[in-house]
C-alpha positions in Angstrom: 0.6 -48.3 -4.8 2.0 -45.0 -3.5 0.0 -45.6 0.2 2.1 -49.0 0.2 5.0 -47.6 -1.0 5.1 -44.5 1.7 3.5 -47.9 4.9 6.7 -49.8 3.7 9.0 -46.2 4.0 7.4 -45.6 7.3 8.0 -49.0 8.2 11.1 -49.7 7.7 12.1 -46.0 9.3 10.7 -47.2 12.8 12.6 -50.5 12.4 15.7 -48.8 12.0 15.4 -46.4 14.5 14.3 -49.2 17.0 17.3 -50.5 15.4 19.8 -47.9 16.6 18.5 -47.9 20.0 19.1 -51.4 20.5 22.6 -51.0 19.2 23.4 -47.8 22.0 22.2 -50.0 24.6 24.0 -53.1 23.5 27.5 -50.8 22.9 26.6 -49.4 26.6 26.4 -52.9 27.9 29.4 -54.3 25.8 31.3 -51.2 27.6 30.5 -52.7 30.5 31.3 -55.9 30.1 34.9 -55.1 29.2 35.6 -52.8 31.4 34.6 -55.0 34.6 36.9 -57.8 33.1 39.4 -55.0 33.2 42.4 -55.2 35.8 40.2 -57.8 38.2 43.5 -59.5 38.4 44.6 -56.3 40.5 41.7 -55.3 42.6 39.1 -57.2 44.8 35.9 -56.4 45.5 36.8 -56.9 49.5 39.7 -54.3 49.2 39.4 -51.3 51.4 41.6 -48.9 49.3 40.5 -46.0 46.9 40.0 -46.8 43.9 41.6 -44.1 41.5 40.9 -43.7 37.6 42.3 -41.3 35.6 40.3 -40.7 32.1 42.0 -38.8 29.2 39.3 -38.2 26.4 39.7 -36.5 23.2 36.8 -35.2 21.6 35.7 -33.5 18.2 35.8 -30.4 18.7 32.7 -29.1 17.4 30.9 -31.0 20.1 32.7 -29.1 22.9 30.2 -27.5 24.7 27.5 -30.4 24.3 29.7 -32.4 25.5 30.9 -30.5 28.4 26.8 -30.8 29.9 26.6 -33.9 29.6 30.0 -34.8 31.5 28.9 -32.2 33.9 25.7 -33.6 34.7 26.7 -37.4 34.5 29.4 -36.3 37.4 26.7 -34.5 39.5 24.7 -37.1 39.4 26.8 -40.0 40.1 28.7 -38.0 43.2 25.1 -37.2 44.4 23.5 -40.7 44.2 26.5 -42.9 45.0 27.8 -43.1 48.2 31.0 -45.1 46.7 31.6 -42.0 44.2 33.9 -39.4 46.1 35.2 -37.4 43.6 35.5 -35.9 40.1 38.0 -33.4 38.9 38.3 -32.2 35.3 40.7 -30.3 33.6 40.6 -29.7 29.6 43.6 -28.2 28.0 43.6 -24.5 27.3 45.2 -24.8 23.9 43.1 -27.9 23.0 40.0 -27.4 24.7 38.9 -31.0 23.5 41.1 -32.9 25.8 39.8 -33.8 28.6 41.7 -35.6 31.6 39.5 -36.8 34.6 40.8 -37.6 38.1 37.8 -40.2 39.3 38.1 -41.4 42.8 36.3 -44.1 44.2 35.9 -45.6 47.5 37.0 -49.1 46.3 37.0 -50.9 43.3 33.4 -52.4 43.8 32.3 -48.9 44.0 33.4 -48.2 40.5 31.7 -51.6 39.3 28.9 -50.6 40.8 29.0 -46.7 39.2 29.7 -48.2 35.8 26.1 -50.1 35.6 24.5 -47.3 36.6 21.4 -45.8 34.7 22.9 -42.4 34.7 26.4 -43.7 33.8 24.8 -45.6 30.4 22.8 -42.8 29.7 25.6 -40.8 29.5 27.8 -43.5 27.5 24.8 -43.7 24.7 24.6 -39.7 24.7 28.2 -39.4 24.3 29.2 -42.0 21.9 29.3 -40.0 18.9 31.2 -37.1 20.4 34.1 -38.7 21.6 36.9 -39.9 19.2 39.4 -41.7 21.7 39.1 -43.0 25.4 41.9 -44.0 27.6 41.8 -45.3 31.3 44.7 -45.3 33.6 44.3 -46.6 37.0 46.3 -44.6 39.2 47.7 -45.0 42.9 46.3 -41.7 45.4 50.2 -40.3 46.4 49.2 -37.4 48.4 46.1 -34.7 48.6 45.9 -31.4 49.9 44.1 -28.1 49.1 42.9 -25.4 51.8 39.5 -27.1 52.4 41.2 -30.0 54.4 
């Protein structure tokens, strides 16, 4: 009875685990799915303009520095592997170091289509889920850019 009772237990552990894993990915892909329906009225895929996104996240705060790698390394990766991916800059606020603002530039708007259904990009969506406690996205026109290494 006791061998039954701990197969079931063991059973029923996997499903749920199996469980939560299907619900990351299917959150990752609903994320998706919403945010390409987003704005399409405004941008085409044929338009030749940046594509600027600005991304204020709050997170908890005990998840700061966790957090912070896994930002870090989704932006590494995407500006290495994309060619459509120009920039990232992040700024977190000094006296509330759990809001985050990100400046995301884009070669075009297919280029951030294309960086949202990204392996790397869900990865860090499911790793991330739990940490972050609001999201905004503001689509933002590029007015003017300079810094010394121009």
């Amino acid at each position: 009875m006791i061998k039954r009772l701990y197969f079931y237990s063991v059973t029923v552990f996997v499903f749920l685990q199996q469980l939560k894993n299907i619900i990351y990915i299917f959150s990752a892909l609903l994320f998706v799915s919403c945010t390409k329906s987003t704005n399409t009225s405004y941008y085409s895929q044929d338009s030749n303009d940046l594509f600027v996104r600005l991304v204020k996240i709050e997170i908890f705060p005990t998840t700061l520095s966790e957090y912070t790698a896994i930002l870090n390394e989704q932006m590494n990766t995407a500006v290495l592997l994309e060619s459509g991916v120009l920039e990232y800059r992040v700024v977190n606020e000094k006296d509330n170091p759990h809001l985050f603002t990100l400046i995301e530039t884009y070669r075009d708007y297919a280029s951030y289509l294309s960086h949202i259904k990204t392996s790397h990009f869900l990865k860090y969506k499911v790793r991330s889920e739990n940490m972050v406690k609001s999201l905004e996205l503001i689509d933002a026109n590029l007015i003017g850019k300079t810094s010394k290494n121009n």
